[in-house]
PASEBA-1860 file (N, C-alpha, C; in nm, 3 decimals):
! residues 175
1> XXXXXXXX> 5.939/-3.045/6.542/5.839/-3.082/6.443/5.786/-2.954/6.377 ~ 5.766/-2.944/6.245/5.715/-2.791/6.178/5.597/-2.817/6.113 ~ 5.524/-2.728/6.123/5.393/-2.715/6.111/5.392/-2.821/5.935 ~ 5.258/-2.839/5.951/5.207/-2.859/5.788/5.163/-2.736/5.751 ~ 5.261/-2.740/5.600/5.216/-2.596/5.495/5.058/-2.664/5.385 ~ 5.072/-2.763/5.376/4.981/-2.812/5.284/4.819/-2.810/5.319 ~ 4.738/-2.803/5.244/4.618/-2.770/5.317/4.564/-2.920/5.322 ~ 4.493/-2.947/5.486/4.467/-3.093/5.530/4.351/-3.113/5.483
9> XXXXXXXX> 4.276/-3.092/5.387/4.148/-3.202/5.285/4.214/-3.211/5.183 ~ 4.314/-3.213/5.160/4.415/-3.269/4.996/4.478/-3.367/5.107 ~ 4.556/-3.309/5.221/4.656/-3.415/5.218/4.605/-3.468/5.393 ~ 4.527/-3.486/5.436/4.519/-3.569/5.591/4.639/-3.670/5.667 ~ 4.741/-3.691/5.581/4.850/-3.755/5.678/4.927/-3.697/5.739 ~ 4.908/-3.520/5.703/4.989/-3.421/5.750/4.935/-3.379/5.905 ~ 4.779/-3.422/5.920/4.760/-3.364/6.063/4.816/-3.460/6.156 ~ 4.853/-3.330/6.272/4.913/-3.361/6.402/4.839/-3.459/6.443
17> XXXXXXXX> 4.932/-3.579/6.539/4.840/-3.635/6.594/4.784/-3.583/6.759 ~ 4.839/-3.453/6.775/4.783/-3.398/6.883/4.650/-3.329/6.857 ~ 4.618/-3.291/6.701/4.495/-3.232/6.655/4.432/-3.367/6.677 ~ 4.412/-3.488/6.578/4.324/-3.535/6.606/4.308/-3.615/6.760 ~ 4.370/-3.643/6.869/4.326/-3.661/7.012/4.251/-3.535/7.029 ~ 4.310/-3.446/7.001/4.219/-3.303/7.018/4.055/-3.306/6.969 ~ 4.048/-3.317/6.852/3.912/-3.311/6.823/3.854/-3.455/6.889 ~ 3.900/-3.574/6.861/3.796/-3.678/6.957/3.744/-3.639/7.061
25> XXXXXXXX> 3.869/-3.602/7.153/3.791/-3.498/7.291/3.656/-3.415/7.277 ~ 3.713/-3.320/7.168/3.557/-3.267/7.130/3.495/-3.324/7.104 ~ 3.507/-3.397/7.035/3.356/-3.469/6.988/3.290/-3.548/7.086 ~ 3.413/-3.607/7.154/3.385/-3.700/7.308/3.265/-3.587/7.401 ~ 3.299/-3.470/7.383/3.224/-3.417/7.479/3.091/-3.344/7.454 ~ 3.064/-3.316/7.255/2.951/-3.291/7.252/2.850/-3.367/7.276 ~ 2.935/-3.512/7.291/2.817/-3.628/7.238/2.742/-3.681/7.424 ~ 2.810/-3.586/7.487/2.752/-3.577/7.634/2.635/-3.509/7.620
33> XXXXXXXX> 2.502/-3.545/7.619/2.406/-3.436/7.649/2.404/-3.367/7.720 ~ 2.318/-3.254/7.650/2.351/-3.138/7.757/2.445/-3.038/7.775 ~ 2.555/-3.103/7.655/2.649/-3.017/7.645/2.705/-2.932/7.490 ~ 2.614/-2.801/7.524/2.571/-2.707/7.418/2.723/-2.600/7.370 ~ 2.718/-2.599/7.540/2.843/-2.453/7.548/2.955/-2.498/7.461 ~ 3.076/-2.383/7.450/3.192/-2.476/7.470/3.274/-2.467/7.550 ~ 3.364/-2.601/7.507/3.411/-2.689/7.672/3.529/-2.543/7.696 ~ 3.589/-2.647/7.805/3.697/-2.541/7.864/3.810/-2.629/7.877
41> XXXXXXXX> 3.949/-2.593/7.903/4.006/-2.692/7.875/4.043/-2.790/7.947 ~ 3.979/-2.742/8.046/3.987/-2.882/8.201/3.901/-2.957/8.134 ~ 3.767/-2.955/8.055/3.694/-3.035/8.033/3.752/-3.106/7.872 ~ 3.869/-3.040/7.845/3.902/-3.102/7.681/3.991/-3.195/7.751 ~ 4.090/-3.171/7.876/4.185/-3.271/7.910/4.103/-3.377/7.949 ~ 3.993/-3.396/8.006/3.936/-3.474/8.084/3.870/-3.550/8.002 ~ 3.860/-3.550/7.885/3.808/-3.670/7.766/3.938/-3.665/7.704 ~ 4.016/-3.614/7.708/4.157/-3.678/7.620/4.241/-3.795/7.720
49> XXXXXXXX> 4.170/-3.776/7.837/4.222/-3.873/7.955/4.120/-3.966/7.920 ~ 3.983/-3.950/7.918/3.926/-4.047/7.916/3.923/-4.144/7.828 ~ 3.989/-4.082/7.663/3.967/-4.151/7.566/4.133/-4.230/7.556 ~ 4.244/-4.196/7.620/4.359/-4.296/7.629/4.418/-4.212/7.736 ~ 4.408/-4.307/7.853/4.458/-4.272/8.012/4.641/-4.286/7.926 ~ 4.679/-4.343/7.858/4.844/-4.367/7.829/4.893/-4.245/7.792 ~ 4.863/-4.184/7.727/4.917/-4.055/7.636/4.891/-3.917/7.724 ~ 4.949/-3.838/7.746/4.971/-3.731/7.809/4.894/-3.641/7.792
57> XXXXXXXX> 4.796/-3.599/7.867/4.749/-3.456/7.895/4.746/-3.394/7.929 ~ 4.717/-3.277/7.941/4.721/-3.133/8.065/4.674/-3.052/7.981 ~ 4.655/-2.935/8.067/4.621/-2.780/8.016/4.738/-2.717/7.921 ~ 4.838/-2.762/7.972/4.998/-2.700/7.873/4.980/-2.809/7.737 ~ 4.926/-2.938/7.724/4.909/-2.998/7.636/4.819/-2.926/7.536 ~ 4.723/-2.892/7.603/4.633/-2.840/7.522/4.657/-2.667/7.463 ~ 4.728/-2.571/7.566/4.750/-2.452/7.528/4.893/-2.481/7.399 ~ 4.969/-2.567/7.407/5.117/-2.615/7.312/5.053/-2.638/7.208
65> XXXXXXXX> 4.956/-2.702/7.150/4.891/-2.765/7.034/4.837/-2.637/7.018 ~ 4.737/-2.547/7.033/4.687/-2.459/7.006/4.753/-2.353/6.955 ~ 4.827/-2.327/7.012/4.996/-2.247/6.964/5.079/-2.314/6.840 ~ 5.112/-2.414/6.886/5.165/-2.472/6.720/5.084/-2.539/6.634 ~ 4.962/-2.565/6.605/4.891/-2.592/6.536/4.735/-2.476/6.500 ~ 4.759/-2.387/6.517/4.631/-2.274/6.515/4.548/-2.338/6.394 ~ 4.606/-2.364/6.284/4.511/-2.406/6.145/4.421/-2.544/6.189 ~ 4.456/-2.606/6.304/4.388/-2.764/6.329/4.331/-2.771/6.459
73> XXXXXXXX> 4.394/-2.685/6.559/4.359/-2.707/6.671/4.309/-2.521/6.718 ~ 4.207/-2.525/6.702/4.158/-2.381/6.786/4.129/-2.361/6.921 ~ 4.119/-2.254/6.986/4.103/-2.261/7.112/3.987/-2.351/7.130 ~ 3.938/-2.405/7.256/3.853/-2.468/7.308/3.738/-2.372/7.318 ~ 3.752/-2.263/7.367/3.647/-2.158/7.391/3.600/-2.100/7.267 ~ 3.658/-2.120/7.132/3.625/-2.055/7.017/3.551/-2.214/6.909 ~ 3.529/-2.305/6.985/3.440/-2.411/6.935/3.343/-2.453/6.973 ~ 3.222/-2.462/6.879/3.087/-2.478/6.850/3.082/-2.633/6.852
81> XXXXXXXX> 2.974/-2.644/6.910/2.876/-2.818/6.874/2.869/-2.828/6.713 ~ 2.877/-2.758/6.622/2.849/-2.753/6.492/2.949/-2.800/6.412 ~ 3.108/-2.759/6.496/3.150/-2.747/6.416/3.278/-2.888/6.361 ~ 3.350/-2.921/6.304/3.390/-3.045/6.288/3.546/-3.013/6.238 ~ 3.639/-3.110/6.255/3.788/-3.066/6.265/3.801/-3.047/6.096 ~ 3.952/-2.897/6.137/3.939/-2.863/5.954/3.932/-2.952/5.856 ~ 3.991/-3.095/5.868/4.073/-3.170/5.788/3.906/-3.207/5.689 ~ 3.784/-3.241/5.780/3.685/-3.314/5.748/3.587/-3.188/5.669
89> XXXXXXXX> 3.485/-3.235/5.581/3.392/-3.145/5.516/3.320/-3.073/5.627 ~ 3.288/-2.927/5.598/3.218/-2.809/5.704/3.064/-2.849/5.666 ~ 2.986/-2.838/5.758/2.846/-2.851/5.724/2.774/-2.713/5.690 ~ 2.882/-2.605/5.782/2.777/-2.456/5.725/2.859/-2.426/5.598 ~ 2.961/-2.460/5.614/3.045/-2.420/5.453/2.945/-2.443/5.327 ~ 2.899/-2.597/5.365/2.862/-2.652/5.220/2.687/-2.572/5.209 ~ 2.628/-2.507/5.347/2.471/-2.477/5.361/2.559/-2.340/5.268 ~ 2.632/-2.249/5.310/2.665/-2.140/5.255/2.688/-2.141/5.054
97> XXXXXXXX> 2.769/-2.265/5.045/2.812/-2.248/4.945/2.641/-2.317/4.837 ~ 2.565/-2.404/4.900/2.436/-2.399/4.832/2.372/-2.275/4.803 ~ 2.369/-2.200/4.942/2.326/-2.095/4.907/2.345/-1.989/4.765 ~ 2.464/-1.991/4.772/2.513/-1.914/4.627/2.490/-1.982/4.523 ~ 2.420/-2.120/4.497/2.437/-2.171/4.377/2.266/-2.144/4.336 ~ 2.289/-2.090/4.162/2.132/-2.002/4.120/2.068/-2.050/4.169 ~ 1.906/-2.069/4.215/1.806/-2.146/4.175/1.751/-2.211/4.097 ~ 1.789/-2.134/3.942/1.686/-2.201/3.813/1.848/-2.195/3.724
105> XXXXXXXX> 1.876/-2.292/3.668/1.958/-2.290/3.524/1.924/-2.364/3.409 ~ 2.015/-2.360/3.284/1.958/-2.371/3.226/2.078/-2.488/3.178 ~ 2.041/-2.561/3.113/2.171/-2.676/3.135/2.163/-2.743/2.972 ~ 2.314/-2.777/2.879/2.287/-2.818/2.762/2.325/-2.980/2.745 ~ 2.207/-3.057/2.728/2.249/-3.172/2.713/2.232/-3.228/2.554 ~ 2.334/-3.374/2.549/2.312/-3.424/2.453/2.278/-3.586/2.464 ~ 2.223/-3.611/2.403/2.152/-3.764/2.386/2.250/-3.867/2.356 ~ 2.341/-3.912/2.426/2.454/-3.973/2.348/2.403/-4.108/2.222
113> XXXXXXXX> 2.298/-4.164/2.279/2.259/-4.262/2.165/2.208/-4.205/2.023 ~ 2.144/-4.083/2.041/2.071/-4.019/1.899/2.121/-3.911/1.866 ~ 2.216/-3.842/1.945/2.337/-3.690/1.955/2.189/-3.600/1.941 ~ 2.099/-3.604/2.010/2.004/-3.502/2.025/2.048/-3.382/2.119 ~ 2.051/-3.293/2.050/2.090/-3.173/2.153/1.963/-3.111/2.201 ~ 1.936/-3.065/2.325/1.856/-3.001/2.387/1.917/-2.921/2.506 ~ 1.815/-2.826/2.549/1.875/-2.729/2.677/1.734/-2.804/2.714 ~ 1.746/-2.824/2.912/1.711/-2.898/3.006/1.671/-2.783/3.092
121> XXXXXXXX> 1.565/-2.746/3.203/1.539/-2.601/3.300/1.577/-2.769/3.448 ~ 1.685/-2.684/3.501/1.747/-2.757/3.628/1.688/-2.643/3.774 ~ 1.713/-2.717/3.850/1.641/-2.612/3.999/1.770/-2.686/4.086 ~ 1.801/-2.597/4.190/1.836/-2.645/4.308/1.760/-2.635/4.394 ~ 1.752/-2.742/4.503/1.718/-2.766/4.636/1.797/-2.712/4.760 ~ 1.731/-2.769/4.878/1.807/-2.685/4.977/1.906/-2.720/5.035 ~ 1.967/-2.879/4.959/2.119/-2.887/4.933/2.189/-2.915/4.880 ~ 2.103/-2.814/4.772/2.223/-2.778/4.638/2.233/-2.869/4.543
129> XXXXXXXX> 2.143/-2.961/4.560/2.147/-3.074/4.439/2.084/-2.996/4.330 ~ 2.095/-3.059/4.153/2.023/-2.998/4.111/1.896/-3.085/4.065 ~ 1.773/-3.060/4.043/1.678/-3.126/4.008/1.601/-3.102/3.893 ~ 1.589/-3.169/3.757/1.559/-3.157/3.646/1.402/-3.081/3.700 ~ 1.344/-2.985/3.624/1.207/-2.917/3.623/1.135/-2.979/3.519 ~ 1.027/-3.059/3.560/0.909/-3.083/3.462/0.805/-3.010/3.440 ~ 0.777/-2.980/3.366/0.677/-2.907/3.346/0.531/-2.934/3.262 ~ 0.538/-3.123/3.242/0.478/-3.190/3.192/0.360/-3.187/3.267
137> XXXXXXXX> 0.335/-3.215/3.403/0.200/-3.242/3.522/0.126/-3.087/3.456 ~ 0.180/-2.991/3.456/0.127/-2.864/3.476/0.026/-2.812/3.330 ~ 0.121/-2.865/3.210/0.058/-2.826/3.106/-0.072/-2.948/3.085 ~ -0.060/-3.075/3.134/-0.143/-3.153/3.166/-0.280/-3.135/3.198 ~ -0.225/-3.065/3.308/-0.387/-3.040/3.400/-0.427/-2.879/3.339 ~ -0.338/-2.821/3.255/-0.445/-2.749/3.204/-0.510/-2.725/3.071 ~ -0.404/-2.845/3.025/-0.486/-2.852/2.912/-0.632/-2.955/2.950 ~ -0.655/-3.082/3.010/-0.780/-3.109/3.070/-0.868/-3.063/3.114
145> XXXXXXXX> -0.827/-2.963/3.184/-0.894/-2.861/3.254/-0.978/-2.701/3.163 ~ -0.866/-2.671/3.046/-0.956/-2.627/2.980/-1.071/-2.686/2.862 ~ -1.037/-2.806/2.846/-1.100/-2.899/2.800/-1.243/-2.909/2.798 ~ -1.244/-2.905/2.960/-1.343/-2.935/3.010/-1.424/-2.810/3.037 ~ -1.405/-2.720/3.078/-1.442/-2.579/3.038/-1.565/-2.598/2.930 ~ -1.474/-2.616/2.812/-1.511/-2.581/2.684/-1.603/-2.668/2.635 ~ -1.589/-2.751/2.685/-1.684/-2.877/2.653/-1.859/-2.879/2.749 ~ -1.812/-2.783/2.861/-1.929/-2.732/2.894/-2.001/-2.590/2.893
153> XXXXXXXX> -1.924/-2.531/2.795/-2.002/-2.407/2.764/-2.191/-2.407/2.695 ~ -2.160/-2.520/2.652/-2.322/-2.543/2.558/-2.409/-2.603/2.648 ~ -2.369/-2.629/2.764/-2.446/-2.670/2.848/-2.511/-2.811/2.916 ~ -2.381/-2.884/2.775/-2.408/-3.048/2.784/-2.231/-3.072/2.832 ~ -2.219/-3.173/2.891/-2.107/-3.229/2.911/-2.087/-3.388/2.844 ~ -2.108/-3.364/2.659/-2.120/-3.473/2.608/-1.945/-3.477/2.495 ~ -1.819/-3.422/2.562/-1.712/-3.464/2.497/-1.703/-3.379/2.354 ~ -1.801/-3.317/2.323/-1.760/-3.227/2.192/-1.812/-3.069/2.256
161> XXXXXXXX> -1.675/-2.994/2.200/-1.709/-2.865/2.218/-1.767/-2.789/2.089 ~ -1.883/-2.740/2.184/-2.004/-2.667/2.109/-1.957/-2.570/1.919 ~ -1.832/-2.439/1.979/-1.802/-2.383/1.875/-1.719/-2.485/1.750 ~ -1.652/-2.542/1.813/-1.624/-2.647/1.727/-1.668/-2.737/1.637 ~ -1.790/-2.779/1.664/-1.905/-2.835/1.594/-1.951/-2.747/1.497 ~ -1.994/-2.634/1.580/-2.089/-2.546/1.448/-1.968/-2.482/1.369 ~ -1.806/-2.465/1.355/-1.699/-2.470/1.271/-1.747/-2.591/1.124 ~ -1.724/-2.700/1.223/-1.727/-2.797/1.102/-1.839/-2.819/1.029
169> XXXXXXX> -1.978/-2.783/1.098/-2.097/-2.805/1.001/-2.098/-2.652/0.916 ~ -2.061/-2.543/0.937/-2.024/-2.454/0.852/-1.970/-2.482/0.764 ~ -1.816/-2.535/0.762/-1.775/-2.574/0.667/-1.820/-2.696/0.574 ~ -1.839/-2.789/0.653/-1.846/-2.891/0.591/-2.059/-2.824/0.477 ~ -2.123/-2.753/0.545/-2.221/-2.693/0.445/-2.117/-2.623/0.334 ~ -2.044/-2.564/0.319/-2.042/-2.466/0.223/-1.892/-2.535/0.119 ~ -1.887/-2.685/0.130/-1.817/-2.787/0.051/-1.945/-2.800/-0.055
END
């Protein structure tokens, strides 16, 4: 049997089926509490027994796969609780690859019903989605906020600001 050249998240019918008994085992055994370390391979045979007493295991089972499959099957001692067989999506891959993606961009959309073109301010989160930035709440509360300021500089809080008033009776005198 010769290895798969093709890389296994395009093509998954190519993995061994000794990789995946392999990883169930693992997974069979993180899902033991308590069990942080990693296994050893008396303890990888011993859920590949447990999970089909029919099919053959041993330590030579497990050192043969490791040897002819290195890209699918890694040592036992070089696997993490974290980590999940190549074929399937990486969870620190995708934390890493958020990481690199900007924080703030700037993004060009168009309105398909009215062909309105506009640029959009986008943010990422902490996984990597992106999330449109409003900035509507902010200019909100301060435009109210200076509002209100101003509306109590004269010392009344009656809805008209003071300089403003004596603007228009200025003007409106010298009509």
């Amino acid at each position: 049997m010769s290895r798969p050249t093709n890389p296994p998240d395009m093509f998954p019918a190519l993995v061994p089926p000794i990789a995946v008994r392999y990883w169930k085992a693992i997974d069979r055994y993180f899902s033991i509490p308590g069990n942080i370390d990693p296994p050893t391979v008396k303890q990888v045979v011993d859920q590949m027994i447990a999970l089909d007493a029919d099919k053959p295991a041993s330590p030579s089972t497990i050192d043969r796969a490791c040897r002819r499959f290195p890209q699918f099957c890694p040592k036992p001692k070089d696997i993490h609780r974290w980590m999940r067989p190549p074929w399937e999506p990486q969870p620190h891959k995708v934390m890493q690859q958020a990481a690199e993606i900007p924080r703030r961009v700037l993004l060009d959309c168009t309105d398909e019903a009215t062909g309105l073109h506009t640029q959009v301010e986008a943010e990422a989160d902490q996984t990597g989605l992106l999330r449109l930035v409003s900035r509507l709440p902010v200019l909100l509360v301060a435009g109210v906020g200076t509002l209100a300021v101003l509306d109590t500089m004269d010392g009344k809080v009656d809805g008209a600001i003071h300089w403003c008033l004596a603007f228009i009776k200025a003007v409106h005198q010298s009509l």
